[in-house]
N, C-alpha and C positions, 0 to 999 in steps of 0.2 A: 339891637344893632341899628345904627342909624346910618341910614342908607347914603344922605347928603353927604357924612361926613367921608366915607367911602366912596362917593363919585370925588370929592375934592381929592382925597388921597390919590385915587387910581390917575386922576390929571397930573399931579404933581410925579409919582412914580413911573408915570409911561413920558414926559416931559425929559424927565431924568437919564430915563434909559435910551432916548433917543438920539440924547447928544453924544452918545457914546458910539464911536463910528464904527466898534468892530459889531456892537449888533446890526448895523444899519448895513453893512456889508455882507453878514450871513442871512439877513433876513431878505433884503432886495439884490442884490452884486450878485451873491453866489446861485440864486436860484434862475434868477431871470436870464443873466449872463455864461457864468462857469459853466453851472454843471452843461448845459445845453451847446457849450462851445465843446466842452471834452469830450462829449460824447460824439458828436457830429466829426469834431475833427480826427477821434479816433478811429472813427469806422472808415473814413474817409484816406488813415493813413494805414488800416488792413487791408482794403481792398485792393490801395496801393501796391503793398508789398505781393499780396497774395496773387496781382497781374502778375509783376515783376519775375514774382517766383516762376510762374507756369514759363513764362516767352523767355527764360534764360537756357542755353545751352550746356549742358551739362557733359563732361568728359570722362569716357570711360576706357577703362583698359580690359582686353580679355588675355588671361594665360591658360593655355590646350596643348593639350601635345598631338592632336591632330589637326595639324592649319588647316586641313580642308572645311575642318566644324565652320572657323572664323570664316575663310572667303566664302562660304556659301548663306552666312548671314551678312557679310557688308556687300554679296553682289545684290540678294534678295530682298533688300529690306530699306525704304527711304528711312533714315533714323532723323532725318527732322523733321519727321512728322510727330517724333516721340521726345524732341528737343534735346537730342543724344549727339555725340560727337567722339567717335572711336579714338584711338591712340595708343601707338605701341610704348612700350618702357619696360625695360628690363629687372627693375624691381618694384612691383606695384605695389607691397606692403610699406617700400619705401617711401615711393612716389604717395598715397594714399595718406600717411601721417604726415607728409608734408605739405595736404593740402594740394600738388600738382596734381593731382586726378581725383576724380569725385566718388568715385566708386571701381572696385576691378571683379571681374567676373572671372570663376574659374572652373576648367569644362573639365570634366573625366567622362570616363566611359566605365559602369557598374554593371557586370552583367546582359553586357549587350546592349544598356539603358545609358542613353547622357546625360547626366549631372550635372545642373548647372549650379553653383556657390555662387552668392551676391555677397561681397566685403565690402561693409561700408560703417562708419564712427557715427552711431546717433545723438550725440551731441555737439554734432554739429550739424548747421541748419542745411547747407547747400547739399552734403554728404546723404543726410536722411530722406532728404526731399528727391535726389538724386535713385535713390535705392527704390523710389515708389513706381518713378518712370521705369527705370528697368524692369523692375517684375509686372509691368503694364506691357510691356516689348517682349519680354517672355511668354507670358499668358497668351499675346495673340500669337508669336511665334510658333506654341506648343498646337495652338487651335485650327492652326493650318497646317499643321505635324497632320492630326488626328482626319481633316480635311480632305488633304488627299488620303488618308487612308482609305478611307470612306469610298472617296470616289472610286479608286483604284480597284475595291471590291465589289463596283458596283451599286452601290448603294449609294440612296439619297443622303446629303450629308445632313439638310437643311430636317428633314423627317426623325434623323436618329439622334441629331445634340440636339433638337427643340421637339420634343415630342407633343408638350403641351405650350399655350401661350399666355404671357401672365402681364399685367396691365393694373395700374395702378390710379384709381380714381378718388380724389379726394374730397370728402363729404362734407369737409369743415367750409365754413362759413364763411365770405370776407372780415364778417366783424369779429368770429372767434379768433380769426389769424390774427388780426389786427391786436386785438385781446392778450393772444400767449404771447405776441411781442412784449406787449406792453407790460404784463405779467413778471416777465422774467427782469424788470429790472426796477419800475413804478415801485414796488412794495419796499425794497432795500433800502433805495433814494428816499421816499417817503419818509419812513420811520427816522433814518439819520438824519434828514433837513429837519425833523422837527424835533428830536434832539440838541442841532445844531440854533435852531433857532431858541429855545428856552433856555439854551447852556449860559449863553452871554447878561441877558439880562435878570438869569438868577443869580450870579455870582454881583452883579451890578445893587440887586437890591438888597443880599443878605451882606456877602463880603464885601462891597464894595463901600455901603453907606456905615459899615462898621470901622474900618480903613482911615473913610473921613472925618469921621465921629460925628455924622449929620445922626447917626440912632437913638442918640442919648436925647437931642434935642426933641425928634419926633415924638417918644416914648413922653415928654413933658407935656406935649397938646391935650386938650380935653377931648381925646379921641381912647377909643377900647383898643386892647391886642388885639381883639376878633377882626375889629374894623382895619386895625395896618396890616393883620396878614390877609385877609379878604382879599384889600385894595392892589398889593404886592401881587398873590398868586392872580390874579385876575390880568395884571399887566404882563407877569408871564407868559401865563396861557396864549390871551391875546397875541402878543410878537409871535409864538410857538405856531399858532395855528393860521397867519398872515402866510408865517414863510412856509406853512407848510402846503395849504393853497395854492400860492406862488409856485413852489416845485411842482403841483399838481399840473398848474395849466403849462408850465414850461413843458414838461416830461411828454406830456401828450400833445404836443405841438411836435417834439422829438421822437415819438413813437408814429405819428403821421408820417413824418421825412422815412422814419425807419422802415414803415408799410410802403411808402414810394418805392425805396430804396431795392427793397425785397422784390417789389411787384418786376422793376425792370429788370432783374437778373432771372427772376423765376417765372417761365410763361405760366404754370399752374397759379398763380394767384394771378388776376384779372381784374377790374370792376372796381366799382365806387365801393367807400366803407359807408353804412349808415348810423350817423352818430348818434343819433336820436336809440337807438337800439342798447347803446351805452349808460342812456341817462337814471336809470333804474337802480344802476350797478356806481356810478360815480356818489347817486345822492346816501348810499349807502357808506361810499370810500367816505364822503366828508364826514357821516357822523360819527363813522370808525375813528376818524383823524379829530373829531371833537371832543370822544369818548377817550381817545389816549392822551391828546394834550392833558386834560384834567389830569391824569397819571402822572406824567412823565415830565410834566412841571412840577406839580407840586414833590414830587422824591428827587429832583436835579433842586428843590431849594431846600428841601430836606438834608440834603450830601453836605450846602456849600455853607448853610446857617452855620455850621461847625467853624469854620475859617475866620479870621481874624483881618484877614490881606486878601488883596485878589490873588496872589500868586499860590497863596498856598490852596484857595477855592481850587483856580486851575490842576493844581496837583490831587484833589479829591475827588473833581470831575474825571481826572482821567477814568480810574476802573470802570467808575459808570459807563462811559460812552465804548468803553472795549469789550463789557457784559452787553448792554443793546447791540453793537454792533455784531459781536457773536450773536446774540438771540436771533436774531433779524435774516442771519445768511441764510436760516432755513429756509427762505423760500425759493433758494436757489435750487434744493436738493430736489432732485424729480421723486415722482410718488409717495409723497408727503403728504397726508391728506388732513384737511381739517374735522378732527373728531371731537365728541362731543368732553373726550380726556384733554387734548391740545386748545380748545379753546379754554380754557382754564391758566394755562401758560403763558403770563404775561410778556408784550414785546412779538414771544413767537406768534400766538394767537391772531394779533393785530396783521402782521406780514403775511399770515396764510389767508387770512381771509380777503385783505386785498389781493391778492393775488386767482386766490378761486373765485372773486366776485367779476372782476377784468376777463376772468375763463369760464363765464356764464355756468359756474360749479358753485351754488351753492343750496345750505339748508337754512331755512327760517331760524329753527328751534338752535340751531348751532350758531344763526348771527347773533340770536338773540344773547347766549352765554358770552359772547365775545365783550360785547358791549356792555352789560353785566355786569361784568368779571369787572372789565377795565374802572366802572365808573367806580364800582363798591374798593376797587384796590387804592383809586384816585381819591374816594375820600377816607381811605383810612390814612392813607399819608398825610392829608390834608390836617386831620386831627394831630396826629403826630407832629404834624409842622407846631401846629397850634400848641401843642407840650412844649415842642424847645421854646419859643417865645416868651410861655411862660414860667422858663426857666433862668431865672437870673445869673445861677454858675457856667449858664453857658452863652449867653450874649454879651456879659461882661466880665466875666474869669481869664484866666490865661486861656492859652488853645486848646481847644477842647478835645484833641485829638495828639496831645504831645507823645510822645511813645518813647519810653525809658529806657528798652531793650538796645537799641543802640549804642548809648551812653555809656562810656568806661564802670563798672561796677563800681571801682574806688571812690568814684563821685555822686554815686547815689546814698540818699540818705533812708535807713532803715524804718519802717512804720507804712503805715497806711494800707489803702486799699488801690489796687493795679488802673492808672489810667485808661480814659475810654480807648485814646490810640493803641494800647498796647492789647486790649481787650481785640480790638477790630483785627490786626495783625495777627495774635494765637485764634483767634478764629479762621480765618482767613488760612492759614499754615495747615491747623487740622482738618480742614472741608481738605485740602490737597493730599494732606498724608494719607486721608481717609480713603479717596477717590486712585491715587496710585501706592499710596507705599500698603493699605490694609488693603486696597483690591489684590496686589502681585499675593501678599501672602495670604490673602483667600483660596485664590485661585491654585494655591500651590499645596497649600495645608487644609484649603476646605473648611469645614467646623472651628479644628483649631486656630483660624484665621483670622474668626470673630473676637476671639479672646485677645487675639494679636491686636486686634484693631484697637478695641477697647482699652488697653493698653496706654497706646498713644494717646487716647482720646485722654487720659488721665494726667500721661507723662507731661504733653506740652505744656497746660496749665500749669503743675507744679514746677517744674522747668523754671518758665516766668517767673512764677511768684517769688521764689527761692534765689532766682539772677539778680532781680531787678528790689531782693531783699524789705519785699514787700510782710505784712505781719500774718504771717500763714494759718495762724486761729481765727482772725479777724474776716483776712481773707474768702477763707472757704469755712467760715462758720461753726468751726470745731468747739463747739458748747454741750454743756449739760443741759438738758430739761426734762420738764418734770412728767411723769409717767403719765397724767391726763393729757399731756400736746400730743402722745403716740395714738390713746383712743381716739384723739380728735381725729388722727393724721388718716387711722383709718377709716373710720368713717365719712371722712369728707373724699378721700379715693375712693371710696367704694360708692358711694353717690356720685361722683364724677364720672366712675367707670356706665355706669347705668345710664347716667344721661347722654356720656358718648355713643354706647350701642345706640339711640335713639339720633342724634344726630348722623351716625353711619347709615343709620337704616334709609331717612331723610335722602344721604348724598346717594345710597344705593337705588333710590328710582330715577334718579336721571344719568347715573354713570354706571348701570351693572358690571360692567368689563371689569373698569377699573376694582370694584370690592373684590371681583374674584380673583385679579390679579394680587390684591392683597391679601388675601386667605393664605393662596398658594405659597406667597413668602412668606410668610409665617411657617409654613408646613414645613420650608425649604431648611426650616433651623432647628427644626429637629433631629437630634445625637443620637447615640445608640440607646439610650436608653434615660430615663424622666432625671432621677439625681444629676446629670453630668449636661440636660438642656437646661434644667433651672438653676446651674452656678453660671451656664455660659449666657443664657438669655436675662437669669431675674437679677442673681447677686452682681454681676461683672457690673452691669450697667447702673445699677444703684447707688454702685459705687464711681465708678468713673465717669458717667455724665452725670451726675448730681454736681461731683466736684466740677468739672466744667460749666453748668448752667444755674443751678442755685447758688452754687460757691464764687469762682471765678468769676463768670459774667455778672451776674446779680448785686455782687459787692463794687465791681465798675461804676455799672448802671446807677442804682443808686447813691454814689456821690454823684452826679451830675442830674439825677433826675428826679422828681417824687415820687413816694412809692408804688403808686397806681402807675403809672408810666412807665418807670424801671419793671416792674415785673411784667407788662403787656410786652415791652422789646424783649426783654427775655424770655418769656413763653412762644412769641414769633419766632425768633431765633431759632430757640429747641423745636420747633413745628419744622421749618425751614432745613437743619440741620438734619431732618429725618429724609430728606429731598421725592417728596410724595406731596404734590399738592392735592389728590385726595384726603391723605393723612392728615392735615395740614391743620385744619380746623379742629378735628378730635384731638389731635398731637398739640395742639397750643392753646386747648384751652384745659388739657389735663395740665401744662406745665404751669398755665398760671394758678390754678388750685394747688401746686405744690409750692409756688414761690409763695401765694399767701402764707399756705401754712409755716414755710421756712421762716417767712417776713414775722410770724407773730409767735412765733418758738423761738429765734433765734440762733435754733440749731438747722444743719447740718442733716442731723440724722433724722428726721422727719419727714426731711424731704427724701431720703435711702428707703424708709421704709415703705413710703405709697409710692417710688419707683418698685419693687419687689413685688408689693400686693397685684398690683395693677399687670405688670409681665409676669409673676406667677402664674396670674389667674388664668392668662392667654396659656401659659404653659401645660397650666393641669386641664383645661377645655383639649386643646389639640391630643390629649396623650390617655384621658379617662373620659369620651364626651357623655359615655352613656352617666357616668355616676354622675360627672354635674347633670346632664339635662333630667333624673331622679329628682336631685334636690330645687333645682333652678331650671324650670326647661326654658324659660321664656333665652336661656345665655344660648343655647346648642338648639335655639329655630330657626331653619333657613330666610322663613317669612315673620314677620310679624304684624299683625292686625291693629287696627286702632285702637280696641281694648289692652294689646299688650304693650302698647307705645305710653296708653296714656297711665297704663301701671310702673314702668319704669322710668315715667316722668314724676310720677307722684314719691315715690321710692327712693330714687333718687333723690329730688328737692328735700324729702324728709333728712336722709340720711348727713347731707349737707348742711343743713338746718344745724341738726344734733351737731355733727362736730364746729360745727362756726359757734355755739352755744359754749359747747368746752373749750373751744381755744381762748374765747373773747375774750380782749386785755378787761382787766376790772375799769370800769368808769373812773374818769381824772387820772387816769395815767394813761402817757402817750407812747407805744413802743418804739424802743429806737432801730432804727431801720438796719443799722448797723452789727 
């Protein structure tokens, strides 16, 4: 890579992007300006109201069938000290819905005991607000009831309601206050402004110079892809991480006013903040904020490389920025803590850790994953960006995301293999079905619920393919092959299953929870009995996510991608699709040993059967461990040792070896992907 010609690119590309006003607008206007005006002016007009609300006079009615109740609380009692204002009316359920009275109180006499009813509409603001001063006027009411009792007996009143004395002293810190302020709102703002900030000038450099047709020209320079996406993600990044700084110092300019703000309403805060106390915890926030931009640009040019127009980028960015933004609320949610499971969790990770860094809560070994996590996810996109580039069906094809399923059937023409769009879409459909319509009928039928689920997982796919009168052998791979791709298929599962337990073993010394959390479910799918878990755990899914992910998705993929690329998205997917990011890495890199082997059999069923080997084998461990750990104990060790790691690595690789031997196309011929 030569580095000059990437400094020339990166000037021309941030050049580019600068003349473009709506970035110049979310990267300087909205940080420096907006958010710091909204926020100020909003506080500015709750405080407002919430004066207003206290110092309003509120109207209330009482109905009693003993007047004396009523004269003996409007002779006894100043009610504007309670911003109460009595009033008779002869129907107050009336008067009440029509808004002329705010609340009516209604007295009986139970047993000797008076009754008071408070009637008030909580959806309405003055009504509810209304209902809070009453029962504040009753409470002290009732307290001077018990008051004179007291005295009346004799008794001290102040000895027998206050027996003990309780007094509340606050240990927090000016700079922690100052901190959870900032806390609760810093980490949301954050992550979205720098969102917001990469959105625009990713659509600018993928969809935008595609639109003008300046890409075709570029691609003719004596420059590498590596160097124009380098030069691209780099001016990304950059704008992402300007405005995301920018919101930083605006935010804490805005969380000072906010700590002012606090200090003069609440005498318990006092005193100067020391920001120097901060600086620990901020140089931490930017390189969290350095470690995500690299993410979160390079997957927002991932999204929009796909578009052809700006308009339809914007319509691709949208899901993204409403997945960040859901991710992100967590840090709203109190008790949420950063564990060494959540920092794993892209988006969320980022937000909890600012957040506990601002609330002098944190752990080294958990910053450390956060950053980690981010950088290694930042350059797997980053690589994948670098696939689509060097994918010519999708920088100059039609749109890469056309989606058929809309379209009148009468005007689709029969053949082929299912569009990426419409790929993205039945995925997208079944993560939802999966998530509420297979959760209800879990939740309802339990066991048989999985089979329910699995079901779907099968239907929506063929659904598509069948609608949109795609070639359903082509599709989902419904081919003969020859009896050595099944020894292959087992053997290269069976070597994949062996080097999984070895990277499990790996993910299980830094996340033990998590592995045991995933025992547990496993255990949790167990039937009544081994025949009736191994149709619903080994055959169901053999069959139904295969057809989904080596069939359906993988015949997508593959027209738009090469086949090393086509099966890494598809194996992420099927990782993803499992929704375990412990899982994550074992689960996608069995699925790419399955799409090879699909890719080089051709069939379908190849990929069935090392789905079955692979969840039988889980089956028959959970239900006979003693007889495997006889023949195999290294499978049924809780622990295992460096010698038993480095056996089931060698074992493995042999095993895989062997069937990549038996599958291998014959030299001078090339298989077709298809």
């Amino acid at each position: 890579m030569n580095l000059k010609n990437v400094k020339s690119l990166f000037k021309k590309e941030l050049l580019d992007v600068l003349r473009d006003k709506k970035t110049v607008i979310m990267m300087v206007l909205v940080p420096i300006v907006l958010y710091p005006l909204l926020i100020v002016v909003s506080l500015q007009v709750m405080s407002k109201i919430t004066t207003t609300m206290s110092e309003k006079t509120y109207t209330v009615a009482i109905e009693s069938e003993d007047s004396g109740v009523i004269s003996d609380l409007l002779a006894k009692y100043e009610f504007a000290d309670y911003s109460l204002k009595f009033v008779e009316t002869s129907e107050p359920e009336k008067a009440l819905a029509g808004e002329n009275i705010d609340v009516y109180i209604k007295i009986s006499l139970e047993n000797g005991k008076e009754k008071f009813e408070i009637y008030y509409i909580s959806s309405i603001t003055n009504s509810n607000y209304a209902a809070d001063k009453v029962s504040k006027f009753l409470s002290d009411y009732s307290s001077d009831i018990t008051k004179k009792t007291l005295e009346a007996a004799g008794l001290d009143a102040d000895e027998v309601l206050k027996p003990i004395e309780v007094s509340f002293k606050d240990k927090a810190t000016n700079e922690e206050t100052a901190g959870s302020l900032l806390s609760s709102i810093l980490p949301f703002m954050l992550v979205v402004s720098l969102l917001m900030g990469t959105m625009y000038p990713a659509i600018d450099t993928t969809a935008g110079e595609r639109e003008r047709g300046t890409l075709e020209t570029l691609l003719t320079l004596p420059v590498t892809n590596s160097e124009i996406i380098v030069s691209k993600f780099l001016v990304v990044g950059t704008i992402g991480i300007i405005s995301a700084l920018l919101n930083v110092i605006s935010l804490i300019g805005v969380g000072i006013y906010m700590y002012s703000m606090a200090s003069t309403y609440n005498s318990n805060i006092s005193g100067g903040v020391d920001i120097a106390k901060f600086i620990p915890a901020l140089l931490i926030v930017i390189l969290c904020v350095f470690a995500f931009a690299v993410f979160i640009s390079a997957i927002t040019m991932c999204v929009t490389a796909f578009a052809k127009t700006y308009k339809e980028a914007n319509n691709y960015i949208t899901p993204l920025s409403l997945v960040v933004m859901f991710a992100s609320f967590i840090g709203f949610i109190p008790n949420v803590r950063l564990t060494e499971k959540a920092a794993l969790f892209p988006v969320a990770n980022i937000t909890l850790l600012i957040r506990d860094m601002l609330s002098f809560k944190y752990d080294a070994k958990v910053v450390l994953l956060v950053l980690l996590s981010n950088v290694l996810y930042g350059f797997f996109a980053i690589w994948i960006l670098g696939r689509i580039y060097n994918s010519e069906s999708i920088l100059f094809g039609e749109s890469a995301a056309g989606v058929q399923i809309f379209e009148r059937r009468k005007n689709l023409k029969p053949g082929g293999v299912p569009e990426l769009g419409d790929t993205i879409l039945v995925l997208l459909v079944t993560i939802f079905a999966m998530i509420y319509i297979g959760g209800a009928i879990q939740l309802k039928y339990e066991y048989l619920g999985v089979f329910g689920t699995q079901l779907l997982i099968l239907g929506i796919p063929v659904f598509a393919a069948l609608y949109t009168k795609k070639d359903f052998k082509k599709t989902f791979r419904i081919n003969k092959c020859k009896g050595s791709y099944f020894l292959a298929a087992a053997f290269m599962i069976i070597g994949a299953v062996l080097l999984g337990i070895v990277i499990t073993s790996i993910i299980g010394i830094f996340l033990p929870e998590s592995i045991d959390e995933t025992y547990e479910l496993q255990k949790s799918l167990m039937g009544d009995n081994f025949f009736s878990t191994l149709f619903i755990v080994a055959i169901v899914p053999a069959v139904c996510e295969e057809f989904m992910f080596r069939g359906y998705v993988l015949s997508a993929l593959s027209d738009k991608f090469k086949p090393k690329t086509a099966m890494l998205i598809a194996a992420c997917l099927f990782g993803i699709y499992h929704m375990s990011l412990v899982r994550f890495i074992v689960t996608a890199f069995l699925g790419y040993v399955s799409c090879y082997v699909v890719y080089k059999s051709k069939s379908i069923f190849t990929g069935s059967l090392m789905h079955f080997i692979n969840n039988g084998l889980s089956v028959l461990i959970l239900y006979y461990p003693n007889l495997v750990g006889k023949i195999f104990p290294v499978l049924t060790s809780e622990t295992l040792d460096i010698v038993d790691l480095l056996f089931l690595i060698i074992i493995g690789i042999l095993f895989m070896y062997l069937g990549n031997f038996i599958i291998k196309a014959p030299k001078g011929k090339k298989a077709d992907f298809n």
